[in-house]
VEXDO-677206 format. One line per 8 residues: their letters; for each residue x, y, z of C-alpha. Coordinates in steps of 0.2 Angstrom, whole numbers. Last residue first. Layout:
# VEXDO-677206
A) X:Y:Z; ...
This chain:
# VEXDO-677206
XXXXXXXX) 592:-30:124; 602:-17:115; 616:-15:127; 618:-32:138; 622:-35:158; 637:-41:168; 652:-31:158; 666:-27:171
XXXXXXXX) 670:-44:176; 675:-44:158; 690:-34:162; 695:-42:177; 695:-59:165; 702:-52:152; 719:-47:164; 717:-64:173
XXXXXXXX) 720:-71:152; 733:-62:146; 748:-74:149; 758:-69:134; 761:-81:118; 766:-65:108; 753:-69:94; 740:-73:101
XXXXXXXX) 739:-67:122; 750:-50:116; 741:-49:100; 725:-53:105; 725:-41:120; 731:-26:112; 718:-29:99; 705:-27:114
XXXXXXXX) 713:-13:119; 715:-2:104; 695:-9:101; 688:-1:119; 688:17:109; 675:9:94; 662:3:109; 661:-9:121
XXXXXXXX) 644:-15:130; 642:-32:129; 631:-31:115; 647:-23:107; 657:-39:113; 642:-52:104; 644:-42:88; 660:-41:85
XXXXXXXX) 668:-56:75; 683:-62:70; 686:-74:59; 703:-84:53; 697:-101:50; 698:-108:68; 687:-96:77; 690:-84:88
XXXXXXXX) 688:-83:107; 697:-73:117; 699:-82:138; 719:-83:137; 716:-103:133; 706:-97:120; 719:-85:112; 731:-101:111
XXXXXXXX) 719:-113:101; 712:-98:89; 731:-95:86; 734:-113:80; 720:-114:72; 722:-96:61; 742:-101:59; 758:-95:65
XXXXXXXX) 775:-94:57; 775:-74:61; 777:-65:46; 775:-81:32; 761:-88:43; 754:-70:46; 752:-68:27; 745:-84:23
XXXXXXXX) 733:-81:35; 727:-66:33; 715:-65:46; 697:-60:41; 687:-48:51; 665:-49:53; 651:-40:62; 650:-31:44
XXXXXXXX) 657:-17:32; 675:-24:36; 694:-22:35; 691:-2:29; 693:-5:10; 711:-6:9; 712:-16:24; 704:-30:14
XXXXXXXX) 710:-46:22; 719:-45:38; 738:-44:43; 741:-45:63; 757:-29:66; 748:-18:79; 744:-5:67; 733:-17:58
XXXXXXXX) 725:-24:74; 720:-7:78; 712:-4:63; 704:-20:60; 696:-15:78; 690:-2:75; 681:-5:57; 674:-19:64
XXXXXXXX) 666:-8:79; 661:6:69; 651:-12:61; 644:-17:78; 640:-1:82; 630:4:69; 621:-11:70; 617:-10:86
XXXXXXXX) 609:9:86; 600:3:69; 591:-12:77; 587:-2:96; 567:-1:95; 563:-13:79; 577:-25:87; 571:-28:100
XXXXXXXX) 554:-34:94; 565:-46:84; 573:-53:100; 557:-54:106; 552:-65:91; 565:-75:94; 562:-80:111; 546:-85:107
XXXXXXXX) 551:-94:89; 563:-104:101; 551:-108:114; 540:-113:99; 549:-126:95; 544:-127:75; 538:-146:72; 535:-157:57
XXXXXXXX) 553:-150:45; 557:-149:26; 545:-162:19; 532:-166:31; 526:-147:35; 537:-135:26; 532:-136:8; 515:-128:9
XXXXXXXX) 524:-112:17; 538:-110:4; 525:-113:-11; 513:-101:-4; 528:-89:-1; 534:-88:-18; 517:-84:-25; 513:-70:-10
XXXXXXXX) 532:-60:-16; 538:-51:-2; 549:-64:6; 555:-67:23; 562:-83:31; 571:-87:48; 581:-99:57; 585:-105:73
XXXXXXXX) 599:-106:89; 593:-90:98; 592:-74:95; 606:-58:94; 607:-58:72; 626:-54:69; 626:-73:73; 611:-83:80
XXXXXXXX) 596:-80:71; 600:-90:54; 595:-88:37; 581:-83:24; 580:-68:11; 569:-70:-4; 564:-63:-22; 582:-51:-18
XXXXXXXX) 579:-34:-29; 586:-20:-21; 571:-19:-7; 571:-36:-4; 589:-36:0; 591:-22:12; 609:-17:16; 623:-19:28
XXXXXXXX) 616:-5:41; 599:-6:40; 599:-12:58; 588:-26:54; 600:-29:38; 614:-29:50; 608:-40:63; 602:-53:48
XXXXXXXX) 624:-52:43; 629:-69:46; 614:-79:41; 608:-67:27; 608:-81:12; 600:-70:-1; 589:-82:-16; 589:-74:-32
XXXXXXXX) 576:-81:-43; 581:-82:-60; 571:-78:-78; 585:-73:-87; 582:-57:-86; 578:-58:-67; 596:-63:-64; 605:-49:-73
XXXXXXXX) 593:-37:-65; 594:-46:-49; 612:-44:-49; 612:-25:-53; 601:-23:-40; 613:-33:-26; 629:-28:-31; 631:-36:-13
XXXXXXXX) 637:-30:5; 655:-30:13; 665:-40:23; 657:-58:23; 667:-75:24; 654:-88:27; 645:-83:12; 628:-84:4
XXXXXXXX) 621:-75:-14; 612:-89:-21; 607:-86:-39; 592:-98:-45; 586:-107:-59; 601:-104:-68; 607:-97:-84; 624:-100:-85
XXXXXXXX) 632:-88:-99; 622:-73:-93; 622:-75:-74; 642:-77:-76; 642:-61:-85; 630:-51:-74; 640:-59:-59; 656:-53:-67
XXXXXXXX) 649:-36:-71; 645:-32:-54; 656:-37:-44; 656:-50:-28; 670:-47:-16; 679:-60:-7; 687:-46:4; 705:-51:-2
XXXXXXXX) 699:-51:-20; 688:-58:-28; 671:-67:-29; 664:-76:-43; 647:-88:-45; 651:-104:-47; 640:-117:-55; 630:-129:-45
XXXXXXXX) 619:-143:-54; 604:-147:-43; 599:-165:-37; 593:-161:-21; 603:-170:-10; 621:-169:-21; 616:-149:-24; 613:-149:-2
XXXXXXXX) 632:-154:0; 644:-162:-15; 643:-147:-26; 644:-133:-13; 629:-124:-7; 633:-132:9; 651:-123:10; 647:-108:12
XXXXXXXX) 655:-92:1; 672:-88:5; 679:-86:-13; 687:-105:-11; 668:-111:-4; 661:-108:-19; 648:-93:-21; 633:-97:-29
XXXXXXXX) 625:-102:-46; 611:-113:-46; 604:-127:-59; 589:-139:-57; 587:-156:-60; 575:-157:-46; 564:-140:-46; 571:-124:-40
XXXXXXXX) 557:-116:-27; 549:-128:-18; 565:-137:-12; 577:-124:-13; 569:-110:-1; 563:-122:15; 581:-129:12; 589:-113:14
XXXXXXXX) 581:-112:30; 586:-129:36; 602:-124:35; 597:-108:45; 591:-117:59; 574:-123:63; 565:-115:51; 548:-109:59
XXXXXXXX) 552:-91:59; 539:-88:42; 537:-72:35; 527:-63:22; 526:-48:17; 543:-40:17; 551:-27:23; 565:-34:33
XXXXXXXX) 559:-29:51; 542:-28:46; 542:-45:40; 552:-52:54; 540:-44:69; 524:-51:60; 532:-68:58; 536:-67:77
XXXXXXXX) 518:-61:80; 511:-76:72; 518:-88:80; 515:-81:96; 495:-79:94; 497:-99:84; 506:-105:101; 493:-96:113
XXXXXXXX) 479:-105:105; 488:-120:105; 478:-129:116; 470:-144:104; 481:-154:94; 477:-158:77; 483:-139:74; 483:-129:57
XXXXXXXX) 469:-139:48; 470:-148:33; 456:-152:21; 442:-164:15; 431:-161:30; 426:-179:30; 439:-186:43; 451:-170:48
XXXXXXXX) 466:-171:39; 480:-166:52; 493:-153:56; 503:-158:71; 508:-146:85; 521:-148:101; 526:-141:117; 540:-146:128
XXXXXXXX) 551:-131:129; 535:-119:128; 533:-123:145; 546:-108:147; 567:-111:147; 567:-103:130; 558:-90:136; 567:-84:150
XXXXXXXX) 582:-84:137; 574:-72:125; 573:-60:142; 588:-62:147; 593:-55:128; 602:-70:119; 623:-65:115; 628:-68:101
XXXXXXXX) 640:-82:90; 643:-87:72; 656:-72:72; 666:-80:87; 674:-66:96; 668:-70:113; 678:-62:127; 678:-74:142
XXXXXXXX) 676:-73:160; 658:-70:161; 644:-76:151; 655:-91:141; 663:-98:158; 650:-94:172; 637:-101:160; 649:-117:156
XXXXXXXX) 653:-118:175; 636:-119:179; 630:-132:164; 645:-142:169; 640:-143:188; 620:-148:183; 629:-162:172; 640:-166:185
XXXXXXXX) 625:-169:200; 615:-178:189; 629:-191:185; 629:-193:203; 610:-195:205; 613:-209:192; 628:-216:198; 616:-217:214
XXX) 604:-226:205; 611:-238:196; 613:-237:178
């Protein structure tokens, strides 16, 4: 490449990084559940000289053992490091805590592979009752050789009860439970699936990577306390951090095994402008946590109400629509009323600047940071049905009314 296509090339990626920030953080309403908003002070962080640091754990010659560092100058890397893992334990009472997990994939990883042996067997949620799909066979049981059995949810809010998972528990006896979904309304019969889980000599294993913001809050619940051996996830969804995951347990034998299992097997390096950023967002959190949470699930309830009443069918209503960041479309049900689908919606609400996702969520955690509360959800739902499911041309009326949100509660 020559070097003035390469100055130009320069010159459009600096323009689509602009008009990308401009884009997402100012003229659109983001209602993608995976989503958040980063705190500007996270986001100072992530851009520090942190971005382009590195340590490696080495054998020192004669000394028999493994240090922390082979690299010299990480003495402010280890003092953040461990502040982060501070900040999550407190958070989600537990012990012991590590953010080095780079996503919340790998997370899960940093929990199977020292803690269900090859040959293993798991029971989690299929992907049909809204759990994720990677604990599904052909995904990380194929990779690490475990036998998956399903564990049930019903009903339009994919709920987990009691006495099936007792049952299923029971007749299976894994290794481990999973409790993980992509589709989460409302919290788990968590102690009464420890107890079935413990007898048996399982390990329950809490996937928080939608609903971590929650549990900080102490709004959804709180798994270690009602019986989870480990919670892990991501940071990025109902959780306001960056891209990243996180682990907590309060049980030291677990950990050990977690921890020595990381380095060369799981993951080598940890970002530590990430684990920066996120342990702010985490020290946040302890002084605004319950505040946002609540907010974000009065928010839920608001909104599914408001959509309700304005003809878009959603799981569970029933139940309240939600006891998370989270709403589900009924697809099935607005296909036959309206002969539209979640794709095809998502698709014509984005190009009226509201953003949902292409399975059917929507999500309200990155708008409540934005500032809007329950009395802002009548508008809002106005808007998607108008922009979605009328086909009007809502978006210059989104765009004045983000204009109005330039800074962040919470943060």
């Amino acid at each position: 490449m020559t070097p003035d296509r390469a100055s130009a090339e320069e010159r459009r990626l600096r323009s689509l990084v602009a008009r990308h920030d401009r884009w997402r953080g100012r003229e659109v309403f983001n209602l993608l559940a995976s989503e958040n908003a980063v705190s500007r002070t996270a986001r100072r962080y992530l851009s520090s000289d942190l971005a382009g640091r590195y340590t490696l754990p080495v054998a020192l010659p004669g000394q028999g053992e493994t240090v922390d560092n082979g690299y010299t100058g990480t003495r402010y890397t280890d003092a953040i490091e461990t502040l982060a893992n501070g900040a999550a334990a407190r958070l989600f009472h537990g012990r012991y805590a590590t953010t080095r997990p780079l996503s919340g994939h790998i997370a899960a990883l940093a929990a199977l592979v020292p803690l269900v042996p090859r040959g293993g067997r798991i029971v989690a949620i299929p992907p049909e009752h809204g759990g994720y799909d990677g604990y599904a066979p052909g995904y990380l049981p194929a990779m690490l050789g475990y036998t998956v059995r399903p564990l049930p949810a019903s009903g339009p809010g994919y709920t987990v009860r009691a006495e099936e998972a007792a049952a299923t528990i029971a007749v299976e006896r894994p290794d481990a439970v999973v409790l993980g979904q992509s589709f989460v309304l409302f919290p788990y019969p968590l102690r009464a699936i420890a107890d079935a889980a413990h007898e048996v000599g399982a390990l329950v294993l809490y996937d928080a990577s939608h609903v971590f913001g929650l549990i900080a809050g102490g709004e959804f619940q709180d798994p270690l306390r009602e019986g989870a051996d480990v919670v892990y996830g991501s940071t990025h969804k109902s959780l306001p951090g960056p891209q990243g995951g996180l682990l907590v347990t309060d049980r030291e034998d677990l950990f050990r095994q977690i921890d020595g299992s990381l380095l060369w097997r799981v993951l080598d390096n940890a970002h530590w402008h990430r684990i920066a950023a996120l342990g702010q967002t985490l020290l946040e959190l302890e002084r605004v946590g319950p505040d946002y949470a609540r907010t974000v699930v009065a928010n839920s309830r608001a909104l599914g109400a408001a959509l309700a009443e304005d003809g878009v069918p959603l799981r569970a209503g029933p139940a309240g629509y939600s006891a998370s960041h989270q709403l589900l479309i009924d697809g099935e049900a607005m296909h036959a009323r309206y002969g539209l689908r979640p794709g095809p919606l998502a698709r014509r609400l984005e190009r009226e600047r509201l953003l949902i996702d292409l399975v059917g969520r929507i999500g309200t955690a990155e708008v409540s940071r934005l500032g809007l509360t329950p009395k802002e959800m009548p508008r809002l739902a106005s808007l998607l049905v108008r922009g979605g499911l009328r086909g009007e041309r809502v978006g210059p009326e989104v765009r004045r009314w983000r204009s109005e949100y330039r800074g962040l509660r919470f943060a």
